[in-house]
N, C-alpha and C positions, 0 to 999 in steps of 0.2 A: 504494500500500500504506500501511495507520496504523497506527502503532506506539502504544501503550500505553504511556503514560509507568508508571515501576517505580514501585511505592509505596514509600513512602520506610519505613526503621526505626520502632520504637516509639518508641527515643532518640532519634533525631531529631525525629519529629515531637511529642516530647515537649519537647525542647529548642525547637523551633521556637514552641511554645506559649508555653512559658516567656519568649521573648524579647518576642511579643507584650507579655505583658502587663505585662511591666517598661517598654516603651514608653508603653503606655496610663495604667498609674501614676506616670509622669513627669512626664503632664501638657502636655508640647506640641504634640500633636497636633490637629491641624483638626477638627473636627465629622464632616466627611466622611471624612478618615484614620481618626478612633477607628471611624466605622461598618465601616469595610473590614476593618479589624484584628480588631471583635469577629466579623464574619463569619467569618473565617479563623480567630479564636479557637474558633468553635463548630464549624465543620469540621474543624480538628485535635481538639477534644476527641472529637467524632463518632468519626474515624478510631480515637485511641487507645485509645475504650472498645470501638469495635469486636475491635481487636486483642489487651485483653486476655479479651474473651469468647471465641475463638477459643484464646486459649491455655489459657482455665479447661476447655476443652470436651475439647480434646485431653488432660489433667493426666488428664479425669474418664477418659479411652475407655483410659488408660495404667493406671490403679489402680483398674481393674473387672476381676474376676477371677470369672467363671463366673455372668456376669450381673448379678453384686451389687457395688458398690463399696465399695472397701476404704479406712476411714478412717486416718489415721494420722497422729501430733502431727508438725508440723517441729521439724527441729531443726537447728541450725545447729553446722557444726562450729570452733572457730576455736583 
């Protein structure tokens, strides 16, 4: 039986980006390490743009109201 590894948070693999690339701006990495890192850099961005298209799609299918979407300013309450 294979299991499906879980896909990781948006945080995380946002976080996980971010450490990338404070690595790579460091500056000590090998030739071969910066190429792994930027790969994994472009497959967490992948991942994260995927997830938030995904959440813009659902926001839209939540404030569509009898077909038509319903616009509305944010506002933050604080």
């Amino acid at each position: 039986m294979t299991t499906k590894k879980k896909a990781a948070s948006f945080e995380q693999s946002l976080s996980d980006l971010e450490s990338l690339v404070n690595k790579m701006e460091h500056g000590d990495l090998s030739l071969d390490e910066s190429l792994s890192a930027f790969e994994a850099g472009v497959k967490l961005t992948r991942e994260c743009q995927q997830m938030l298209d995904e959440a813009e799609q659902k926001v839209q299918i939540l404030t569509e109201k009898n077909g038509e979407l319903i616009s509305s300013a944010f506002t933050s309450e604080k």
